[in-house]
N, CA, C and O atoms as a MOPAC input file, in Angstrom:
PM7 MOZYME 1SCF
protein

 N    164.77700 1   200.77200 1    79.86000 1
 C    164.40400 1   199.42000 1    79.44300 1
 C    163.35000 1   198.86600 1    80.40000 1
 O    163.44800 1   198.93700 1    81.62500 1
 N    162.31700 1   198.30000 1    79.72800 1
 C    161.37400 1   198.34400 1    80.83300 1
 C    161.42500 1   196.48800 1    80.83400 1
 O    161.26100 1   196.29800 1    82.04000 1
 N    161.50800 1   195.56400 1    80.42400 1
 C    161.48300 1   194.40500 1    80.80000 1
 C    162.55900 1   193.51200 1    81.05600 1
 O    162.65500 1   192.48400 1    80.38600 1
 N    163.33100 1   193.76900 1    81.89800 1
 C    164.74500 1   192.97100 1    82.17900 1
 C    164.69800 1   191.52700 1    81.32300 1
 O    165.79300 1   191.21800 1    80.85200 1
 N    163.54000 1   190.54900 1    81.03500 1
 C    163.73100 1   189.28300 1    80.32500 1
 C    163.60500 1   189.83100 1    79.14400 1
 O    162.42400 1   190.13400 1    78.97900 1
 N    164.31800 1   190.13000 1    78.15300 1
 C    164.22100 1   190.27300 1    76.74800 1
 C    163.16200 1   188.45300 1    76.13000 1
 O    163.61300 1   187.31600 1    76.26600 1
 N    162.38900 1   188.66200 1    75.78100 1
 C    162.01700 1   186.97700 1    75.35300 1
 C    161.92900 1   186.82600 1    73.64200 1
 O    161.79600 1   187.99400 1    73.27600 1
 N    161.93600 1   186.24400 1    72.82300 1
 C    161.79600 1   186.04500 1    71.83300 1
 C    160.03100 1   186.74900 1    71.35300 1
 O    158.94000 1   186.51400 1    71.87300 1
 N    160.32600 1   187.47700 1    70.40400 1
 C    159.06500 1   187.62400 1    69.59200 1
 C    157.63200 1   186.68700 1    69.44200 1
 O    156.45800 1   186.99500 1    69.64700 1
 N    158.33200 1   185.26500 1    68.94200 1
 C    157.41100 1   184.14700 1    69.00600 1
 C    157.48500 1   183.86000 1    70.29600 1
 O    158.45400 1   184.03600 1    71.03500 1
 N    156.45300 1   183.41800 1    70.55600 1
 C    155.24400 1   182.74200 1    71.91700 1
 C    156.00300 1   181.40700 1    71.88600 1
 O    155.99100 1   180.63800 1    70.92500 1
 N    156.63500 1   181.22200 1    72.98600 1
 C    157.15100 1   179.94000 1    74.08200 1
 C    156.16400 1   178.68900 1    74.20200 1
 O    155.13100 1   178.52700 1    74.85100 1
 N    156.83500 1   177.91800 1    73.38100 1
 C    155.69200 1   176.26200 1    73.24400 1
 C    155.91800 1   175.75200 1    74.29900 1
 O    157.10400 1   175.56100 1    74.56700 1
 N    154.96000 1   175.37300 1    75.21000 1
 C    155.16000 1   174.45000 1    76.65600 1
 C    153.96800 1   173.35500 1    76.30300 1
 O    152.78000 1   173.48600 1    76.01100 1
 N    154.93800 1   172.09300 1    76.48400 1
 C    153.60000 1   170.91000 1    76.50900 1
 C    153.35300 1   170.79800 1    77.92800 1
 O    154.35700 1   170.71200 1    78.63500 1
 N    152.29200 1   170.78400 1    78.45300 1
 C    151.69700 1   170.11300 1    79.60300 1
 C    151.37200 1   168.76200 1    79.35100 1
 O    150.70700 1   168.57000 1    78.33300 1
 N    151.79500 1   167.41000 1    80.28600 1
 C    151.14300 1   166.74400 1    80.28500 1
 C    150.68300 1   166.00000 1    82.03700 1
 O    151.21200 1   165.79900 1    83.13100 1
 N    149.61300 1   165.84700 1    81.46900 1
 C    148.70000 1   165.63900 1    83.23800 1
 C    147.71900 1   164.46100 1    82.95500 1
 O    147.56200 1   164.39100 1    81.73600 1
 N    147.04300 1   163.56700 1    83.57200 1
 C    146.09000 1   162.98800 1    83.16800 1
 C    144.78100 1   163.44500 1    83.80800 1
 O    143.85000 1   162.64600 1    83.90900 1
 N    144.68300 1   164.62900 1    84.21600 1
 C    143.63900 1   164.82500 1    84.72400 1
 C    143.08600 1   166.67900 1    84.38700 1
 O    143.36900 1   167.81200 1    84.77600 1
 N    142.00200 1   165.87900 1    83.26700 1
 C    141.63300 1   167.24400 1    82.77700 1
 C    141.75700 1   168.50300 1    83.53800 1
 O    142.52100 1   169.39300 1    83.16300 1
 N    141.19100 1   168.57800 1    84.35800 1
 C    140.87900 1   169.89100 1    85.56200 1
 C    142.51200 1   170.65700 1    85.28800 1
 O    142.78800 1   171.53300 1    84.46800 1
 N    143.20700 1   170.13700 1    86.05100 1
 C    144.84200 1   170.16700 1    86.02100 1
 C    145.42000 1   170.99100 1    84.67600 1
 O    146.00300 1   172.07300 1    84.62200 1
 N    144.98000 1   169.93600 1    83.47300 1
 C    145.15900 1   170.17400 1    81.90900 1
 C    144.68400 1   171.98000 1    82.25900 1
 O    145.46500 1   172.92600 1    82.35800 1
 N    143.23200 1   172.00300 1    82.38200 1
 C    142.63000 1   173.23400 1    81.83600 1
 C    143.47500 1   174.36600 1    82.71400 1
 O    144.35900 1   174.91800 1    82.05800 1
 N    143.37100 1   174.70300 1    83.79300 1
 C    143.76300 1   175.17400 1    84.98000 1
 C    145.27500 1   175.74600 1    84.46600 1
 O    145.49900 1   176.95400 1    84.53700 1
 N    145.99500 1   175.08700 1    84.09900 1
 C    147.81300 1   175.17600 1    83.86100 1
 C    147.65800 1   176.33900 1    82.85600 1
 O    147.93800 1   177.53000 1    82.99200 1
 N    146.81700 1   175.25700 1    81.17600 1
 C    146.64300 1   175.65100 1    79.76700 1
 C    145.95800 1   177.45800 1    80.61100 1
 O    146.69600 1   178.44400 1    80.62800 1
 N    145.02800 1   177.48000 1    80.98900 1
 C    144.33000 1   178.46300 1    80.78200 1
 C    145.33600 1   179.63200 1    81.32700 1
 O    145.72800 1   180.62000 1    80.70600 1
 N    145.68200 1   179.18500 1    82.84200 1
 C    146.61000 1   180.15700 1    83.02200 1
 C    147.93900 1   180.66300 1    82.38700 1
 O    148.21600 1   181.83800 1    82.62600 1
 N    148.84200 1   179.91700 1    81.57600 1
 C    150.42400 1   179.86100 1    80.90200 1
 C    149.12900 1   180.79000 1    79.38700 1
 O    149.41600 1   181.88900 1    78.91200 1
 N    148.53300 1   180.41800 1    79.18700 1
 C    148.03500 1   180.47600 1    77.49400 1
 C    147.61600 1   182.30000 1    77.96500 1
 O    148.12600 1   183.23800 1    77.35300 1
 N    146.87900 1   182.44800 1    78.82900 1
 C    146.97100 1   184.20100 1    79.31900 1
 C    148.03100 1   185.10500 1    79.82600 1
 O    147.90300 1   186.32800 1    79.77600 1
 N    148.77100 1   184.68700 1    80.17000 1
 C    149.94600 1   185.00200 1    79.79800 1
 C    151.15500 1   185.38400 1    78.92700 1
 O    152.23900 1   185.90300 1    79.19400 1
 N    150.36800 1   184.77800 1    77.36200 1
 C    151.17800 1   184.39500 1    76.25800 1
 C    151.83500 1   183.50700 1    75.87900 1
 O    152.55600 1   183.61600 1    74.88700 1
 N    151.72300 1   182.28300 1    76.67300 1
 C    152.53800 1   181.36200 1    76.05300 1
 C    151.40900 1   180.79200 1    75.39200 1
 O    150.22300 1   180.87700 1    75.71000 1
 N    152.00700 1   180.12000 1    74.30000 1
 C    151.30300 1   178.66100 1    73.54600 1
 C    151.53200 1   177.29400 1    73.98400 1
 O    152.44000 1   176.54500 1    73.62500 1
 N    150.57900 1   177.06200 1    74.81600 1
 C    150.30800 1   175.74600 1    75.13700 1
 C    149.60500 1   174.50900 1    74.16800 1
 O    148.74000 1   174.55200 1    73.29300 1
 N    150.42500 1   173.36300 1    74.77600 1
 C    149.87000 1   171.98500 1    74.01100 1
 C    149.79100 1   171.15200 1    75.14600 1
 O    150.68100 1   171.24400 1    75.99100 1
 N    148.45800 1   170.00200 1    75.36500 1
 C    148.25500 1   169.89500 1    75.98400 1
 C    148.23400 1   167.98200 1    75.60500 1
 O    147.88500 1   167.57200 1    74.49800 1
 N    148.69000 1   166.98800 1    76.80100 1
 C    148.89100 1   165.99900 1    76.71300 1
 C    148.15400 1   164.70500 1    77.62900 1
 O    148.90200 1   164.67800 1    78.60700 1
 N    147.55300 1   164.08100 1    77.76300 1
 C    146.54800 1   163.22800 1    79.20700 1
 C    147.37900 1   162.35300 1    79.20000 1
 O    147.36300 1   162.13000 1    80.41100 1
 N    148.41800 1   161.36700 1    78.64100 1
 C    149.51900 1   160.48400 1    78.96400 1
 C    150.12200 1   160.44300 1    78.64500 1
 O    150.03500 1   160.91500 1    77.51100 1
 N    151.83900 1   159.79900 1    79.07100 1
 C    152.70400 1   159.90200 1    78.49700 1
 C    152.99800 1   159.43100 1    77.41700 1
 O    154.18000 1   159.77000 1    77.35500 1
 N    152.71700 1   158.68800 1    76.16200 1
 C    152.41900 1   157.93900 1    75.10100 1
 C    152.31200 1   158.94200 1    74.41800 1
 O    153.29400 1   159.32700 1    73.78300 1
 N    151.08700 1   159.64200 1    74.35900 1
 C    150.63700 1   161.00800 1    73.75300 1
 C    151.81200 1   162.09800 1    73.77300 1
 O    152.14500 1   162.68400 1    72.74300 1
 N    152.59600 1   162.39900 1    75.38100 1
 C    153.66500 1   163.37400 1    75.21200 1
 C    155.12400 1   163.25000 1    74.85000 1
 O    155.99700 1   164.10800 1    74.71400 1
 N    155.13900 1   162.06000 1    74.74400 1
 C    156.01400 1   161.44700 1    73.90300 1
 C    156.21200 1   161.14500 1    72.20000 1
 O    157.18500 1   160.64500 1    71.63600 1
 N    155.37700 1   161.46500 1    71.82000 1
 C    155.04600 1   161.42500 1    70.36200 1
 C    154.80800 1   162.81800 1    70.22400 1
 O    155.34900 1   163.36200 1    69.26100 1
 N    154.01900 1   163.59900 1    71.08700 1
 C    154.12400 1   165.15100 1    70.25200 1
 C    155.69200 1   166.02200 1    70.34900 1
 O    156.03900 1   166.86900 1    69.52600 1
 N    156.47000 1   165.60900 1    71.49200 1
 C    157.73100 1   166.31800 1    71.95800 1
 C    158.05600 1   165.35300 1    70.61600 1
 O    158.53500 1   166.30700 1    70.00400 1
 N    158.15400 1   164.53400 1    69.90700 1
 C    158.58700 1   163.91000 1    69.04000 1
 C    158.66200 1   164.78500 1    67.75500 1
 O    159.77500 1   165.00700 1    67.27800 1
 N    157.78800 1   165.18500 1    67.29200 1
 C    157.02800 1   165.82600 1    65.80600 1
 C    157.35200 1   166.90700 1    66.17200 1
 O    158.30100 1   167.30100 1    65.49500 1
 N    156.93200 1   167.87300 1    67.19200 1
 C    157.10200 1   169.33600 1    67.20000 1
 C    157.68100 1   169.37200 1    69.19100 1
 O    157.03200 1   169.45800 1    70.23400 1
 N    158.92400 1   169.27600 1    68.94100 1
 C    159.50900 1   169.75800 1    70.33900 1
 C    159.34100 1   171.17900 1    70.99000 1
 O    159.69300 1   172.22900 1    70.45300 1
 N    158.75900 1   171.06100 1    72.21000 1
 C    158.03800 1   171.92300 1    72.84500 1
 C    159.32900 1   172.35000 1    73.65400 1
 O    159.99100 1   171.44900 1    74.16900 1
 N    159.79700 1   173.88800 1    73.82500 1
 C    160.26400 1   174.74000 1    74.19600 1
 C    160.49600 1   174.46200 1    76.27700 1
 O    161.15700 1   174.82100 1    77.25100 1
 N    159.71600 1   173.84400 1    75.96500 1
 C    159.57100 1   173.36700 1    77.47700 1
 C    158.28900 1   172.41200 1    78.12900 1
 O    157.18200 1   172.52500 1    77.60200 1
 N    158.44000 1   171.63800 1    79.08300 1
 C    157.01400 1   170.29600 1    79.73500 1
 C    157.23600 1   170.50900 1    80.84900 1
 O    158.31500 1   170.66600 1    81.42000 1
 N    155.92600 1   170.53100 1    81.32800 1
 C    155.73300 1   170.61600 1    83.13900 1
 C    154.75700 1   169.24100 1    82.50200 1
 O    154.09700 1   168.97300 1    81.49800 1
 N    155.19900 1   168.54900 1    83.93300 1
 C    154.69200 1   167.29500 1    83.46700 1
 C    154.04800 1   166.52200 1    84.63800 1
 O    154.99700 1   166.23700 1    85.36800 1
 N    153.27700 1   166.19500 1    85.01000 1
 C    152.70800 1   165.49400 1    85.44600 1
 C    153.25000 1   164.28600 1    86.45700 1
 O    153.78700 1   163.51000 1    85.66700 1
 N    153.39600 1   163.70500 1    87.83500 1
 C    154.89600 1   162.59100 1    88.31900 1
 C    153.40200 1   160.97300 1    87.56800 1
 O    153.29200 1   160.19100 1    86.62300 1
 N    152.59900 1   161.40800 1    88.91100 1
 C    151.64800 1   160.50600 1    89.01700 1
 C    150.54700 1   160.15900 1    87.85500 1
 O    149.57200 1   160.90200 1    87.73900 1
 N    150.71700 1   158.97100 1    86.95300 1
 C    149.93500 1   159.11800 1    85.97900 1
 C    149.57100 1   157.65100 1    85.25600 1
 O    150.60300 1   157.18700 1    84.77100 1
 N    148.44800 1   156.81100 1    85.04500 1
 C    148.71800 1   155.57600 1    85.01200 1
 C    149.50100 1   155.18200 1    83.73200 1
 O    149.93500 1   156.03200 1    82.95500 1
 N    149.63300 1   154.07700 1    83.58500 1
 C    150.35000 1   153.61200 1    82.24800 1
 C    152.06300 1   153.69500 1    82.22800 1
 O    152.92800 1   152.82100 1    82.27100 1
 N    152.12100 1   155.44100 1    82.12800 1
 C    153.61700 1   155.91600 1    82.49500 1
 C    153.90600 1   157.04000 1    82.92500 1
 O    153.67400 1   158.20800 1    82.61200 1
 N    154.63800 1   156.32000 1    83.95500 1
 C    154.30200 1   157.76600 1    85.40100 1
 C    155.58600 1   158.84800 1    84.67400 1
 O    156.16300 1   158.49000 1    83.64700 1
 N    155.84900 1   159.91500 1    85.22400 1
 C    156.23700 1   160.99000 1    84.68400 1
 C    157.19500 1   160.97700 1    84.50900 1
 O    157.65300 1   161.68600 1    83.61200 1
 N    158.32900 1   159.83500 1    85.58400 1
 C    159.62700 1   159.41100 1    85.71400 1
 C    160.00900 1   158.84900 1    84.38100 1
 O    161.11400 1   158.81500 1    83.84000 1
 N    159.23400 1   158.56100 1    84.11200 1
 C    159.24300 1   157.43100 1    82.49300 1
 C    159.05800 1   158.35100 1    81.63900 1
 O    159.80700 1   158.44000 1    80.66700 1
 N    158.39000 1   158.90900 1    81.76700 1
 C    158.32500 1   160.08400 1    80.21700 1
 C    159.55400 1   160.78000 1    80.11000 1
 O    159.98300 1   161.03900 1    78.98600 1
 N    160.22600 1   161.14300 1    81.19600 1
 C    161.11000 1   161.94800 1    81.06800 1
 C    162.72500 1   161.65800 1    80.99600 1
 O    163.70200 1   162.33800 1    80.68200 1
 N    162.50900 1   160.23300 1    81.46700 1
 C    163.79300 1   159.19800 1    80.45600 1
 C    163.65100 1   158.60700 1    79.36500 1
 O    164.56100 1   158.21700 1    78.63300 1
 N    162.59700 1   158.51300 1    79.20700 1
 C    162.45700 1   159.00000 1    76.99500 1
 C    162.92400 1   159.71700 1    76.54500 1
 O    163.40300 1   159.54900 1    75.42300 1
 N    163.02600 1   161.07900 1    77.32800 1
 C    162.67500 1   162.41400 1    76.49500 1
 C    164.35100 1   162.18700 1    76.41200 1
 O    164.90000 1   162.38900 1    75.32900 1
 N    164.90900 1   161.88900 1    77.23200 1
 C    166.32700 1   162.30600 1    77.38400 1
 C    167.25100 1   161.57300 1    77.01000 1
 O    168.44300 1   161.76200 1    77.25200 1
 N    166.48500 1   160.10500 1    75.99400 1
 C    167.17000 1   159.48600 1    75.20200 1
 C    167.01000 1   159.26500 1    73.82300 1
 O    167.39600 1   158.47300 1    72.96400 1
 N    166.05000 1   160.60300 1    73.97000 1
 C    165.77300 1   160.88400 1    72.22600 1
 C    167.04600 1   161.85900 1    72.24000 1
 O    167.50600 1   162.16000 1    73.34100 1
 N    167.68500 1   162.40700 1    70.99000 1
 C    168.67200 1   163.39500 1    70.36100 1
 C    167.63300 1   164.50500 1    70.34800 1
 O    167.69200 1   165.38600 1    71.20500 1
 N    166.84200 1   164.50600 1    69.57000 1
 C    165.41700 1   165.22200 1    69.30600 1
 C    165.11900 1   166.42300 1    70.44700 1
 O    164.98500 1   167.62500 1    70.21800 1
 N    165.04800 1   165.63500 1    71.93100 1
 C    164.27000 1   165.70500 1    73.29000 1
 C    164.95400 1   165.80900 1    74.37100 1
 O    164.55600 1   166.20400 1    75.46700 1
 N    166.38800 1   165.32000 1    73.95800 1
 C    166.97800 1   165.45500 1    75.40100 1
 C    167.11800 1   166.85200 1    75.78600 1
 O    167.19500 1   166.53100 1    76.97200 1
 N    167.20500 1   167.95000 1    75.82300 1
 C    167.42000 1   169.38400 1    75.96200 1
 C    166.31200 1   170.20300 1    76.19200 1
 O    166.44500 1   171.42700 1    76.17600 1
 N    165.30500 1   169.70700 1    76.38900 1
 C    164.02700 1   170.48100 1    76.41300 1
 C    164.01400 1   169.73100 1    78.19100 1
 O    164.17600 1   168.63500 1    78.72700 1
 N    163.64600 1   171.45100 1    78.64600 1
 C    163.67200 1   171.17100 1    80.24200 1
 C    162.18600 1   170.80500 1    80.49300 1
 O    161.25700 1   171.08400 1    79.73500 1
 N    162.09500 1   170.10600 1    81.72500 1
 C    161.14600 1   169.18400 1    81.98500 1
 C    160.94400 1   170.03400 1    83.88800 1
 O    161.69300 1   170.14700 1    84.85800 1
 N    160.23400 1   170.23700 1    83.73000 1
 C    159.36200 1   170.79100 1    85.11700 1
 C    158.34900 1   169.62100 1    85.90700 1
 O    157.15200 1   169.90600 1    85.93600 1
 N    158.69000 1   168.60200 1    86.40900 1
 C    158.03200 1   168.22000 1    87.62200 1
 C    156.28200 1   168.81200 1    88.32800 1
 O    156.28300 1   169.72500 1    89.15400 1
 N    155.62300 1   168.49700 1    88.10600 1
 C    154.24300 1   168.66700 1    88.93100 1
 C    154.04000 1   167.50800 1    89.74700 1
 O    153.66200 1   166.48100 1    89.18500 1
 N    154.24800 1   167.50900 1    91.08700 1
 C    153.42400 1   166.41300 1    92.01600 1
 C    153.02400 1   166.81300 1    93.13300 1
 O    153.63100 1   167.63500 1    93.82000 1
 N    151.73400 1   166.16000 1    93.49600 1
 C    151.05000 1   166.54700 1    95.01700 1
 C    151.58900 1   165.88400 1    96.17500 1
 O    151.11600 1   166.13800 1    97.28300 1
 N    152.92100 1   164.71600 1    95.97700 1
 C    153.95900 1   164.47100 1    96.16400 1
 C    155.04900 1   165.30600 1    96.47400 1
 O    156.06500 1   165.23200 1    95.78300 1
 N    154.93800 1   166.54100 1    97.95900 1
 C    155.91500 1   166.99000 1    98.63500 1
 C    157.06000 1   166.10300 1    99.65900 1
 O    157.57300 1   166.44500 1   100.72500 1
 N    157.16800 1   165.21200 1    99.09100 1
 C    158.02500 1   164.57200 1    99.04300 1
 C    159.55800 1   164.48300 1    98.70100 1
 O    159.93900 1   164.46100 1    97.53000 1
 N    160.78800 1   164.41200 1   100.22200 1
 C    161.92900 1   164.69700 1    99.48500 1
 C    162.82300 1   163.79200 1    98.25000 1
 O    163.69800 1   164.10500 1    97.44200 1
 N    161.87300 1   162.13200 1    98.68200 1
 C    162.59600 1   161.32700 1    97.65900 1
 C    162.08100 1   161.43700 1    96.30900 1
 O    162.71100 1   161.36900 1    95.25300 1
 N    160.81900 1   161.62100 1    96.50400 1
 C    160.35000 1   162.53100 1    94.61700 1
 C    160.84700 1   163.07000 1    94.29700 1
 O    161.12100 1   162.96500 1    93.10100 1
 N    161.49000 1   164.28400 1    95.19800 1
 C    162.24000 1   165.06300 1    94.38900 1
 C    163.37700 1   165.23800 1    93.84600 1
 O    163.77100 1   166.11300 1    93.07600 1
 N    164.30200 1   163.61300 1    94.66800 1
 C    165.40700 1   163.87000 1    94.52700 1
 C    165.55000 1   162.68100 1    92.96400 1
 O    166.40700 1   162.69900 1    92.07900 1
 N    164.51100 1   161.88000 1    93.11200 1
 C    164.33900 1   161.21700 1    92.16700 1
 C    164.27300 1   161.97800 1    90.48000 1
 O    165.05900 1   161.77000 1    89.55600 1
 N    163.01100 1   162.93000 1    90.49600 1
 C    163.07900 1   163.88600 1    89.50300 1
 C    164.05300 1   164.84800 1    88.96700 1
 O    164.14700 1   165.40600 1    87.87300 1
 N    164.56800 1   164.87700 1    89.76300 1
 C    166.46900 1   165.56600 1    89.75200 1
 C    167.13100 1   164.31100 1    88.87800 1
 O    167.62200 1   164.39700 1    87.75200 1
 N    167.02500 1   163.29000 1    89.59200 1
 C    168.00300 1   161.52100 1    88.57400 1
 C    168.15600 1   161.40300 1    87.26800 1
 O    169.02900 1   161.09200 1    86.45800 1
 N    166.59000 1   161.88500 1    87.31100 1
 C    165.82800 1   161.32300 1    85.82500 1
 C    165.83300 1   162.67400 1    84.66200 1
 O    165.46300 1   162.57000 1    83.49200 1
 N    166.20800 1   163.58800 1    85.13700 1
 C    166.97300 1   165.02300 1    84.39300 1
 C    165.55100 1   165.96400 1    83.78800 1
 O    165.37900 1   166.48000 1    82.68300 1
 N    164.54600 1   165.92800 1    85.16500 1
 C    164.34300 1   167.12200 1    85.53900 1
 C    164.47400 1   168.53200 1    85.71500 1
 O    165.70400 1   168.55500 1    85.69600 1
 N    164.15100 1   169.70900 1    85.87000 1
 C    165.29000 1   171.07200 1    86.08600 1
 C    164.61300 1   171.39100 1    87.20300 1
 O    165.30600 1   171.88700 1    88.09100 1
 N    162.83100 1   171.18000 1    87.55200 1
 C    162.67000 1   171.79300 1    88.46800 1
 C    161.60100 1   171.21100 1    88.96300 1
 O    161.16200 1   170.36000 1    88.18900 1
 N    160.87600 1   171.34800 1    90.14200 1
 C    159.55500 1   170.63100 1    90.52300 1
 C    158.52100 1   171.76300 1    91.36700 1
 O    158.76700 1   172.39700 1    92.39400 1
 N    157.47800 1   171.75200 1    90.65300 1
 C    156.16100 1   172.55100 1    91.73000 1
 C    155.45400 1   171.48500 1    92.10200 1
 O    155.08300 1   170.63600 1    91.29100 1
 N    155.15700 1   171.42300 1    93.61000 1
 C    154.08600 1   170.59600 1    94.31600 1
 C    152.71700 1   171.70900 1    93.90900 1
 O    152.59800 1   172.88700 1    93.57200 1
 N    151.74300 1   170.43600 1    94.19600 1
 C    149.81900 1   170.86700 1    93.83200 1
 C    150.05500 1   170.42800 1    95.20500 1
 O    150.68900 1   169.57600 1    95.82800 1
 N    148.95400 1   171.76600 1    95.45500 1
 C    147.80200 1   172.83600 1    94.70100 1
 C    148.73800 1   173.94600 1    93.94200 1
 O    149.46200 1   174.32700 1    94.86200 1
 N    149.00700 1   174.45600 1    93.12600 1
 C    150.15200 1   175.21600 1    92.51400 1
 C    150.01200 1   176.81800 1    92.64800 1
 O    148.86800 1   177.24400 1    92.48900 1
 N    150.88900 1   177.63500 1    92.88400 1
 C    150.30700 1   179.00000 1    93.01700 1
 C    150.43200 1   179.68500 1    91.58200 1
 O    151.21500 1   179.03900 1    90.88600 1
 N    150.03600 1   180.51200 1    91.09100 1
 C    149.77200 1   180.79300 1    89.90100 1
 C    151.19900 1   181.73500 1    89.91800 1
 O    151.73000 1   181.50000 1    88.83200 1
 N    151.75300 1   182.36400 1    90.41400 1
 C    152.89000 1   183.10000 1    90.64900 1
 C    154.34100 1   182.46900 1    90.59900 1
 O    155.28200 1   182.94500 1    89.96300 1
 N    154.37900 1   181.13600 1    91.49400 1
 C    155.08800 1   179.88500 1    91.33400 1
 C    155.62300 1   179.62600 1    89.81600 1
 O    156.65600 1   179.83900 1    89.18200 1
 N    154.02200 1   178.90200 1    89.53200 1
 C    154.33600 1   178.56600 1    88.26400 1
 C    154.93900 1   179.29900 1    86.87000 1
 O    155.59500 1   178.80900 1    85.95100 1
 N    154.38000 1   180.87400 1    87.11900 1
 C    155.14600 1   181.39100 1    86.08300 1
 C    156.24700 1   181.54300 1    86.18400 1
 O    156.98400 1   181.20400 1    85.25900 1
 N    156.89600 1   182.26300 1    87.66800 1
 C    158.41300 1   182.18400 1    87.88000 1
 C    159.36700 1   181.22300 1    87.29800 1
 O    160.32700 1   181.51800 1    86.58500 1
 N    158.84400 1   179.49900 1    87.84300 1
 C    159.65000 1   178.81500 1    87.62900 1
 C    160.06200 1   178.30900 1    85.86500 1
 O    161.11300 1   178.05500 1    85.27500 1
 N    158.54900 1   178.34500 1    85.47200 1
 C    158.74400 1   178.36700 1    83.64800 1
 C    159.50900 1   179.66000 1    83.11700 1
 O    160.34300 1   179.54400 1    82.21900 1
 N    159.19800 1   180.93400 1    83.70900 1
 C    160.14700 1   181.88500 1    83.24400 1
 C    161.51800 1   182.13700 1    83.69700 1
 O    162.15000 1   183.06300 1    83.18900 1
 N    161.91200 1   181.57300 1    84.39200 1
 C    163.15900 1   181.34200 1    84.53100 1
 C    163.99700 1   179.77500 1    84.22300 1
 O    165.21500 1   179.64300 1    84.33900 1
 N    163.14100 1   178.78100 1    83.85500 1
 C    163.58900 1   177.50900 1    82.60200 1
 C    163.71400 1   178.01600 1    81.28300 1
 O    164.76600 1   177.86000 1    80.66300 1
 N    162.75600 1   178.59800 1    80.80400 1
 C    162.77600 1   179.59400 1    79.20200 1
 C    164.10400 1   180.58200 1    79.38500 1
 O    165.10500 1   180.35700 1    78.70500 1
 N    164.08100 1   181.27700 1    79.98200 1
 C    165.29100 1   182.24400 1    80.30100 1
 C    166.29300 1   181.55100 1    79.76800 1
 O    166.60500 1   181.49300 1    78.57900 1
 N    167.00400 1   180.80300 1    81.07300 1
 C    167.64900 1   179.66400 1    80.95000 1
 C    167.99100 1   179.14100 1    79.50700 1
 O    168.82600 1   179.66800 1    78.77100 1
 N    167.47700 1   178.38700 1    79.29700 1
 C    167.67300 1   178.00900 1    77.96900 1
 C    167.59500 1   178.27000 1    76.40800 1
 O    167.86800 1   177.53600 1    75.45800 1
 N    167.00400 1   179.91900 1    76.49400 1
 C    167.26300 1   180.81600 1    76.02700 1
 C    169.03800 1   181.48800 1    76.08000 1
 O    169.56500 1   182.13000 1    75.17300 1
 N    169.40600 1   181.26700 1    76.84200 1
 C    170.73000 1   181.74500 1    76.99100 1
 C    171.38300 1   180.87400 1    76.63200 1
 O    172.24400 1   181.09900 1    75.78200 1
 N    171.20400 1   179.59800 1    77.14600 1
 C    171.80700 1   178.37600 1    76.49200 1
 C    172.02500 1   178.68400 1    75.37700 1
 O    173.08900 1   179.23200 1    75.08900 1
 N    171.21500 1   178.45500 1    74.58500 1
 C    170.91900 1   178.79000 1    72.71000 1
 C    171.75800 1   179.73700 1    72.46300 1
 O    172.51000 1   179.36400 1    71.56300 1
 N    172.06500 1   181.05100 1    72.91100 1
 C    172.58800 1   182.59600 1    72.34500 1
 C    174.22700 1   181.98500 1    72.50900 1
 O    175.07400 1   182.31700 1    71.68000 1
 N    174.47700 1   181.30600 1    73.35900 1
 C    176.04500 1   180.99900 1    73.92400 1
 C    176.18000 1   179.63500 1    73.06400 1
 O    177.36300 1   179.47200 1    72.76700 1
 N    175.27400 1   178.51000 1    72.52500 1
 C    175.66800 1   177.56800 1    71.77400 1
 C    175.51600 1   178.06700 1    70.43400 1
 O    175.89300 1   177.37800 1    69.48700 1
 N    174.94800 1   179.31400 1    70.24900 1
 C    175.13600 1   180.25100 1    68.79600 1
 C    176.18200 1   180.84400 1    68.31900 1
 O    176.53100 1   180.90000 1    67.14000 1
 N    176.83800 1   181.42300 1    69.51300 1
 C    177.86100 1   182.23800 1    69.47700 1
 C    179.49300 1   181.46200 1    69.39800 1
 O    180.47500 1   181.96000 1    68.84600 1
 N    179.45100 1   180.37900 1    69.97600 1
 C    180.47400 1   179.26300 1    69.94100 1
 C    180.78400 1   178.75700 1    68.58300 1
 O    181.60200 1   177.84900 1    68.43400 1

């Protein structure tokens, strides 16, 4: 057996949302070569309405962002029925322990500080997908 993560056939929807293009492209370009299918979001307004219509498999999201910072998007997400279950990944340049313990509050699963390593980031999304991939097989099987 050559790939210990068995993954689903279909390509893993991850919304990014960031307000800062560079960031956007950088994430998208790298997760999207990889194989995942990325959707891509500049505020929370915007990622809140697409996790709405078509719930994304997983969001690395952005903390710092004007309008509504990331803390806020992600106690939306988790008081929609829709949204609450879709894990939410943390991005801040904010190495910070009360950010993080904050993003943990607000039902987070995990956080990468920027500048991000490209190795990082896949680990930690491939082991949230994992994750909740298993979730699913064990709330199937019940």
């Amino acid at each position: 057996m050559m790939n210990d993560h068995p993954l689903p056939a279909t390509p893993k929807d991850i919304l990014i949302v960031d307000d800062m293009p560079d960031n956007l492209r950088l994430l998208s370009t790298m997760l999207t070569s990889y194989g995942y299918h990325v959707r891509k979001a500049i505020n929370g307004h915007l990622a809140l309405q697409g996790a709405q219509i078509s719930p994304p498999d997983l969001i690395l999201l952005d903390i710092n962002m004007p309008q509504m910072n990331g803390y806020e998007v992600c106690e939306q997400l988790k008081l929609s029925e829709k949204t609450k279950d879709i894990p939410v990944i943390f991005i801040s340049a904010l190495d910070d322990v009360l950010e993080k313990v904050k993003a943990f509050q607000v039902g987070g699963v995990d956080y990468i500080t920027k500048p991000f390593q490209v190795e990082e980031v896949l680990a930690r999304v491939q082991n949230q997908l994992s994750l909740r991939f298993a979730a699913s097989q064990t709330a199937t099987a019940s």
